[in-house]
C-alpha positions in Angstrom: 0.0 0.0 0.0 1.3 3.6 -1.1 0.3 6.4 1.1 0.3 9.5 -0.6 1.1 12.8 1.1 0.5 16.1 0.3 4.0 18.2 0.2 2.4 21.3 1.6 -1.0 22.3 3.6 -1.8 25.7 3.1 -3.0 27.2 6.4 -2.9 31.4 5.5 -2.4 34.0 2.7 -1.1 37.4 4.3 -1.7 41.0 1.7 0.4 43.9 2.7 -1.3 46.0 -0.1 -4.1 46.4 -2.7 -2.8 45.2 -6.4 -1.5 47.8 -8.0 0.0 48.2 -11.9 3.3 45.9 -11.6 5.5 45.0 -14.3 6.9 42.0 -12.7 6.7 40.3 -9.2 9.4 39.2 -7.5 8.7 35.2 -6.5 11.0 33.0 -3.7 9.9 30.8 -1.2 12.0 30.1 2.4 11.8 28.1 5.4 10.6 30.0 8.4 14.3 30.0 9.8 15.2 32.6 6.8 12.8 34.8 7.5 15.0 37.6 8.1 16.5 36.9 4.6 12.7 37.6 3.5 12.5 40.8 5.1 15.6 42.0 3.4 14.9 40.9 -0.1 11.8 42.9 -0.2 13.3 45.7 1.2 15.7 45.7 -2.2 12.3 44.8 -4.4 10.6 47.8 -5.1 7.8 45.8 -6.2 5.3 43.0 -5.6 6.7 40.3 -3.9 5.1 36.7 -3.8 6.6 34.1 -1.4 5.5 30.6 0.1 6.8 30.3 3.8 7.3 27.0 5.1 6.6 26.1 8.6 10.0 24.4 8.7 13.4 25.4 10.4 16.1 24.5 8.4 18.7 24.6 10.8 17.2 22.2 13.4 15.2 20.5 10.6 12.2 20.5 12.7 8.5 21.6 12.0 7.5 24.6 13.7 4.1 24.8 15.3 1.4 26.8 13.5 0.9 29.1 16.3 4.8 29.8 16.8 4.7 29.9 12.5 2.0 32.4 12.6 3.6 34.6 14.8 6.7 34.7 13.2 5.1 35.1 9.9 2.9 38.3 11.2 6.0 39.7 12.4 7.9 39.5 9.3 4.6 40.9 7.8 4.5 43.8 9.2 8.4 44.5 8.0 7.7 43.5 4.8 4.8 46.0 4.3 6.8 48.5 5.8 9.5 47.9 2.8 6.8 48.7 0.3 5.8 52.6 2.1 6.8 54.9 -0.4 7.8 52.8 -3.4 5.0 55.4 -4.8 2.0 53.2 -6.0 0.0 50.3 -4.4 2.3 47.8 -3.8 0.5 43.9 -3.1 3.3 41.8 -1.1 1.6 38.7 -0.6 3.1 36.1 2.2 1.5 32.4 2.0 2.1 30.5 5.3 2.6 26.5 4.6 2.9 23.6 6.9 5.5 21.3 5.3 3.0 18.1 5.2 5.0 15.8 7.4 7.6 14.9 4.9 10.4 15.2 7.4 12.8 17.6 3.9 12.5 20.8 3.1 9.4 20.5 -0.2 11.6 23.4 -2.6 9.8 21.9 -5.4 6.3 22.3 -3.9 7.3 25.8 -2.4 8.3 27.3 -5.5 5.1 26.2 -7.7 3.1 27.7 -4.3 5.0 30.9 -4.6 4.6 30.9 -8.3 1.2 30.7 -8.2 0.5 33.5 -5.4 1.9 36.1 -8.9 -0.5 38.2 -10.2 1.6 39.4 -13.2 3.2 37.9 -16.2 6.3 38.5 -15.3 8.3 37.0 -12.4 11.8 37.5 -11.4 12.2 33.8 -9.4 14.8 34.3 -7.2 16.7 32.1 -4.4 15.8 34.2 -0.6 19.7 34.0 -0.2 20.2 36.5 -3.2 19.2 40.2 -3.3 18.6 42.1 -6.5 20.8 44.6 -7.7 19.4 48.1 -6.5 17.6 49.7 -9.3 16.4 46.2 -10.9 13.1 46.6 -10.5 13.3 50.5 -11.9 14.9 48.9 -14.8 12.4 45.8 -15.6 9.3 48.5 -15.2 11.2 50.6 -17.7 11.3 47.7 -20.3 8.1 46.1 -19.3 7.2 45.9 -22.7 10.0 44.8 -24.8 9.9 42.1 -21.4 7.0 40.8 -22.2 7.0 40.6 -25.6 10.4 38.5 -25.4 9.1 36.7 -22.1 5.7 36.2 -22.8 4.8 36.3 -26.6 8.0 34.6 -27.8 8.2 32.5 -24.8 11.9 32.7 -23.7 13.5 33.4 -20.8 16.3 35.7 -19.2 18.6 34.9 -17.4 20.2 37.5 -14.7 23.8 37.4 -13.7 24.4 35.7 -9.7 26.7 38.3 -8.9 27.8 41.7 -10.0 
């Protein structure tokens, strides 16, 4: 008998603003130990931001309770909406708390379709919560938007940015 489980319950969606007009929306997913990682990354996204949290600490490879989750989550919240005050137009930052479904690893795979599918534009820059974009990126993708989307989108390819500058 094979017992199938599900890589990740979804227990909350968190909205730190109304939509707004956004070229492209930055998408990552973490475990709840990187957090602070999070916070920081948004903080150098001067856009929407979609991530998938995981109720999971990666440095004791434990799950985390969803009371302790939530309240680590509403924390990091609140910073994250504070990142997007004064970026000049509604800004939507949307934070989906996950538990990891009792599979004992870290579900990246699972995470990253979540976090995908939180996007509300057709453009995503999918980016590792360990990396920060270069200041000015997301100035620089609005500026192009179109030409973006018309190589992303309509011709179907892909970009590819540097690692490190």
């Amino acid at each position: 008998r094979i017992t199938i489980r599900r890589p990740l319950k979804h227990v909350r969606t968190y909205d730190t603003g109304e939509a707004g007009e956004d070229s492209c929306t930055l998408v990552t997913q973490c475990s709840i130990d990187r957090l602070g990682r999070l916070i920081t990354q948004a903080a150098h996204w001067r856009g929407a931001v979609a991530a998938a949290v995981v109720a999971y600490d990666g440095a004791t490879g434990e799950h985390v309770a969803v009371r302790e989750a939530r309240r680590r989550i509403e924390a990091a919240v609140a910073e994250i909406g504070a990142c997007g005050v004064g970026v000049g137009l509604p800004v939507r930052r949307t934070i989906a708390h996950y538990e990891d479904g009792g599979l004992g690893l870290y579900p990246i795979n699972a995470a990253r379709n979540a976090a995908l599918r939180l996007a509300t534009t057709e453009l995503v820059l999918l980016l590792d919560v360990d990396f920060l974009p270069s200041t000015g990126l997301h100035s620089t993708v609005a500026g192009s938007a179109a030409e973006l989307r018309r190589r992303c989108v309509e011709e179907r390819r892909l970009l590819v940015l540097p690692a490190f500058e």
